[in-house]
C-alpha positions in Angstrom: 67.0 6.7 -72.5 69.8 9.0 -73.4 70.5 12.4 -71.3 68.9 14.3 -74.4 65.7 12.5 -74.3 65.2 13.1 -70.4 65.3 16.9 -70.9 62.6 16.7 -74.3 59.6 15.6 -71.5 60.3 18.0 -68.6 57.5 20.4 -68.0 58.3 24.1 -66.6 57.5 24.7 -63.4 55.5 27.7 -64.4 53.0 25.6 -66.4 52.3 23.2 -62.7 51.8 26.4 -61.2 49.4 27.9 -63.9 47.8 24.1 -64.3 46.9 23.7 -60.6 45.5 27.5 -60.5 43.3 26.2 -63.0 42.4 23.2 -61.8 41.7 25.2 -58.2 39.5 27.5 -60.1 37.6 24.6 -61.5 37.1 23.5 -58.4 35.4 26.2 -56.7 33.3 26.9 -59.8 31.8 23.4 -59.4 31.3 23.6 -55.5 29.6 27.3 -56.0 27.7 25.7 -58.8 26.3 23.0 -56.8 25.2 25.0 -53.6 23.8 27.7 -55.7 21.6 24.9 -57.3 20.0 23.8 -53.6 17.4 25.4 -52.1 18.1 27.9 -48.9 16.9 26.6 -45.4 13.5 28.6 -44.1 14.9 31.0 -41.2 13.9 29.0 -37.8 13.1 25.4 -39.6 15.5 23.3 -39.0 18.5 22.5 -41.9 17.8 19.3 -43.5 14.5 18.3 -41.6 12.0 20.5 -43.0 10.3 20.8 -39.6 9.9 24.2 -37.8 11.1 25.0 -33.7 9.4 24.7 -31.2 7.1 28.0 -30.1 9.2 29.6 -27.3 6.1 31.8 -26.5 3.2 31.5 -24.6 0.9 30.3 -27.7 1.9 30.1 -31.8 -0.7 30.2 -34.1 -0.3 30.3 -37.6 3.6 31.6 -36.8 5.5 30.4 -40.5 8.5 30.1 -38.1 7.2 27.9 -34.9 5.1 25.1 -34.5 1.6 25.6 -33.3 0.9 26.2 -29.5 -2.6 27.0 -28.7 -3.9 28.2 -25.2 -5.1 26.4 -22.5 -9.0 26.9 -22.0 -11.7 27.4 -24.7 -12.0 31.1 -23.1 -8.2 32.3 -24.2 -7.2 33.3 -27.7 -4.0 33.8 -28.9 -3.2 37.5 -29.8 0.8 38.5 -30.1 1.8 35.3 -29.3 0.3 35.9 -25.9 -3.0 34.2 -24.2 -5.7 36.7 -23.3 -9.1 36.0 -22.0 -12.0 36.6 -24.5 -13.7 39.3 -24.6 -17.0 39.1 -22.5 -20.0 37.8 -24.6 -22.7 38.7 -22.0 -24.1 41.6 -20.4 -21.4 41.3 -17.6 -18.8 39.3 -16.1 -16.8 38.6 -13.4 -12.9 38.8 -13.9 -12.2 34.5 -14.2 -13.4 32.7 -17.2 -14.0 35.8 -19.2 -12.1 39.3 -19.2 -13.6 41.4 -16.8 -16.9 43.4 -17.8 -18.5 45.8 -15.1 -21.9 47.5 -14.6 -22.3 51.1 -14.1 -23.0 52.1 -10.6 -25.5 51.0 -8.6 -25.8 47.8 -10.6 -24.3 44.7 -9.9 -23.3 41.4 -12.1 -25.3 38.5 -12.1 -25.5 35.5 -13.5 -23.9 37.8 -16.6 -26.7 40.3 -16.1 -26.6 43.4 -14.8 -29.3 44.0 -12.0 -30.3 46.5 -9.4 -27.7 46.8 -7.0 -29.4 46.4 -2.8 -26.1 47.0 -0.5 -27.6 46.5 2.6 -30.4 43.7 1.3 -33.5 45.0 2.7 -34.9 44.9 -0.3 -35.1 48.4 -1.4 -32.5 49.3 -4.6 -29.8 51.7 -3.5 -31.3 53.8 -6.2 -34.8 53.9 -4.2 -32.9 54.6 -1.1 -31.0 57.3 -2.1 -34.0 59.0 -3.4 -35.8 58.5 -0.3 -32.9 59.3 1.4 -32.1 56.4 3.3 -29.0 54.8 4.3 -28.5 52.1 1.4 -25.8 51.0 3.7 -28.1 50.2 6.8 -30.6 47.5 6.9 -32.1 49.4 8.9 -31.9 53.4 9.0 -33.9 54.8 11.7 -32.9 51.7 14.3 -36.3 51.0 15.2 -35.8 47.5 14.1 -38.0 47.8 11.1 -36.2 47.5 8.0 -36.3 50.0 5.3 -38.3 48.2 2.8 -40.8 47.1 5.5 -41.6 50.5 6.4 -42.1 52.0 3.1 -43.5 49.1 1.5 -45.6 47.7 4.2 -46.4 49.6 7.2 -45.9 52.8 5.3 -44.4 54.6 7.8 -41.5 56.8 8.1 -37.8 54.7 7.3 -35.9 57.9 8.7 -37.8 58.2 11.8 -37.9 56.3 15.2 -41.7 56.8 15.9 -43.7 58.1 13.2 -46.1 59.1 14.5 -44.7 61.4 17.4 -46.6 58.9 20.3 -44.9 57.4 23.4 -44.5 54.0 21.3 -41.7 53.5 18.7 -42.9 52.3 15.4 -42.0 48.0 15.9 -44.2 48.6 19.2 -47.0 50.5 18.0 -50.2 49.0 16.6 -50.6 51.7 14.6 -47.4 53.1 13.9 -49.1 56.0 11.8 -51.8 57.1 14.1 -50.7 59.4 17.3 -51.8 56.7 20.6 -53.4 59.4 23.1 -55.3 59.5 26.1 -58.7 61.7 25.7 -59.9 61.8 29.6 -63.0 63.8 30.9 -64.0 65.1 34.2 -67.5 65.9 34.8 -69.8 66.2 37.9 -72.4 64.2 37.8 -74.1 64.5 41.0 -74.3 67.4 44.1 -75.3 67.6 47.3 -73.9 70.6 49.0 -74.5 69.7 52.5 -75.2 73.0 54.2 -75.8 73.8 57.9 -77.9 76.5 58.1 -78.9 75.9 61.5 -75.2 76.6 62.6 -74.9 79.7 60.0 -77.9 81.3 61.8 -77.4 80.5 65.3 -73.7 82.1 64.6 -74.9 85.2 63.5 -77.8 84.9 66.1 -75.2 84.5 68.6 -73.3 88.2 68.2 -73.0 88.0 64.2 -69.4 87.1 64.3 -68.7 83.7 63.0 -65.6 81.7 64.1 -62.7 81.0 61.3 -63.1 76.6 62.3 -67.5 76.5 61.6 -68.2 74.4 59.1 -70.3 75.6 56.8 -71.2 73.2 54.0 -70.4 69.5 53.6 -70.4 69.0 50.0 -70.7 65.3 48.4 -70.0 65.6 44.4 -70.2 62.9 42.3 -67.5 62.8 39.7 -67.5 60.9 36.4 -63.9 59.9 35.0 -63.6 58.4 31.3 -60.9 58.0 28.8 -61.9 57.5 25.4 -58.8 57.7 24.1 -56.7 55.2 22.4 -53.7 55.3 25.5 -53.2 55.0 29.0 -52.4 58.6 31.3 -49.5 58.1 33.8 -51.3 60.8 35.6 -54.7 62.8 36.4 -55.0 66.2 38.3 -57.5 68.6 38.1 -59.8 71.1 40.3 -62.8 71.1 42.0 -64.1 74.7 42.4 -67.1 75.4 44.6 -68.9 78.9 43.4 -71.1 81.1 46.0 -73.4 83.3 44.2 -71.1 83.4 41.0 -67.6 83.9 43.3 -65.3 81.3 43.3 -64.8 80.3 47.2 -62.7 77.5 47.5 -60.6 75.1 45.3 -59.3 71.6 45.9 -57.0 69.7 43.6 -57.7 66.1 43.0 -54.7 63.8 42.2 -55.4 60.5 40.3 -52.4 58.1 39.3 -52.2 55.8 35.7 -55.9 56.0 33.6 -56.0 53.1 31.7 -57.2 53.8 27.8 -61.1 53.5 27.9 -61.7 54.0 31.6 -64.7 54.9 33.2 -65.6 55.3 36.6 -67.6 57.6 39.0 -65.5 58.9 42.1 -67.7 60.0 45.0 -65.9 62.9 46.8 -66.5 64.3 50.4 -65.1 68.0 51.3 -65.9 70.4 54.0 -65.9 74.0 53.5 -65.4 76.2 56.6 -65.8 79.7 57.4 -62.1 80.6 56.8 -62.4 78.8 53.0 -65.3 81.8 52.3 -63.9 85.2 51.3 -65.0 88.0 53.6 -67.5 89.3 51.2 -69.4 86.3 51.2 -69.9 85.9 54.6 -73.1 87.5 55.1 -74.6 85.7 51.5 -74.0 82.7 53.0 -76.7 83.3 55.7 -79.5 83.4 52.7 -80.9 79.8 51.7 -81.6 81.6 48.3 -77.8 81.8 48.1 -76.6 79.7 44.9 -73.9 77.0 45.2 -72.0 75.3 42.4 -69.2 73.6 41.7 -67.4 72.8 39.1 -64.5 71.1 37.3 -61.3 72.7 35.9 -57.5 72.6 35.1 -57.6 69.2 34.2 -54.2 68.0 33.2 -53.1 64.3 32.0 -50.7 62.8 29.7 -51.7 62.8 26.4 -48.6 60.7 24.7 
């Protein structure tokens, strides 16, 4: 090939240049073409899988970005990607296998219902003891031992009170706990025999008419009857015997008697002697007259009731 051929086939530079811009061009026109004819990937799933991630929350359900993750327990459900208790289906329940559903006061949950609230379990409501005014705290209120409910449910008596009745017995040892236990005594005379010496009266007066302060006069035997129809023993019995000379009281002795049992009876047969000091003055020259009138009788008797 001769030196004039060589230079007929040599391309300009400028044409390579332009050539490979073109070709370059090309080239990213075909790559844009074929990514622009694929399908995007679904934000989370993972490129070229077609499978989603893994739920990174508590529970997934339904999520278009995360596989499903349901909640432990039949009881949760899955709200916000979080597991919460359901809802309560009874009456009431305990904070556990449900969320937490509470009774208004004075009731209490159970088995799911709401019933009667007793606090203290002596079987009155703390309703019922706040209207009787009761401790719904205390078993027992008034301390006698008795429980609330027991006293105003069975014995009827008073939950707020130690003895109901106002006796000497508290209401767990009385066997009546609403009727007052009381002694009822009475003292009467049932028999007299004054005993006087009239032989010694008239042969004083006989004698000068002065009588000496140490003569006996009268040597009265009475005959008392005790009885207590009452329903309680007396620690204690006192009470006066009074002789009377022609309507004047002359002379009193007390009698002292230790514990009358409930429904005693018995006669006491007392001896006294009445001298002339025990007669007031007045009566000193009445006394010389059989037709005098003695009496006696019974007074001031005292004895514990309750």
């Amino acid at each position: 090939m001769t030196e004039q051929n060589k230079e007929a086939v040599t391309i300009p530079k400028k044409y390579i240049i332009i050539g490979v811009i073109i070709l370059a061009v090309i080239a990213v026109g075909v790559v844009s073409y074929l990514i622009g004819s694929q399908k995007l990937p679904i934000t989370g799933e993972i490129t070229g899988t077609g499978q989603k991630q893994s739920c990174p929350f508590e529970c997934c359900i339904n999520d278009p970005n995360y596989e499903s993750r349901v909640c432990q327990g039949s009881n949760y459900q899955c709200i916000n990607n979080k597991c919460v208790k359901t809802n309560c289906p009874y009456e009431c329940c305990f904070e556990g296998e449900y969320s937490a559903k509470l009774c208004e006061a004075d009731y209490e949950c159970k088995n799911n219902k709401c019933v009667l609230l007793d606090s203290d379990k002596d079987g009155l409501t703390d309703i019922e003891e706040k209207q009787l005014g009761t401790n719904p705290n205390l078993y027992d209120s008034d301390g006698d031992t008795l429980n609330d409910y027991q006293e105003v449910k069975v014995s009827g008596t008073n939950p707020l009170k130690l003895n109901t009745d106002d006796d000497r017995y508290n209401d767990n040892a009385d066997p009546d706990p609403k009727t007052k236990n009381s002694a009822s005594i009475s003292v009467l005379v049932s028999n007299k025999d004054f005993g006087i010496d009239w032989i010694s009266i008239g042969l004083v007066f006989i004698g000068g008419g002065v009588i000496n302060p140490d003569t006996v006069i009268a040597k009265p035997k009475v005959t008392i009857n005790v009885v207590n129809a009452g329903n309680d023993y007396s620690s204690f019995l006192s009470y006066d015997v009074l002789f009377i000379i022609a309507n004047t009281e002359a002379k009193k002795f007390t009698v002292q008697k230790n514990r009358i049992e409930k429904n005693a009876q018995f006669t006491d047969v007392q001896n006294y002697e009445i001298k002339a000091r025990d007669i007031p003055s007045i009566l000193i020259n009445v006394i010389t007259k059989q037709s005098t009138q003695w009496d006696v009788q019974i007074q001031n008797i005292n004895y514990e009731k309750f």
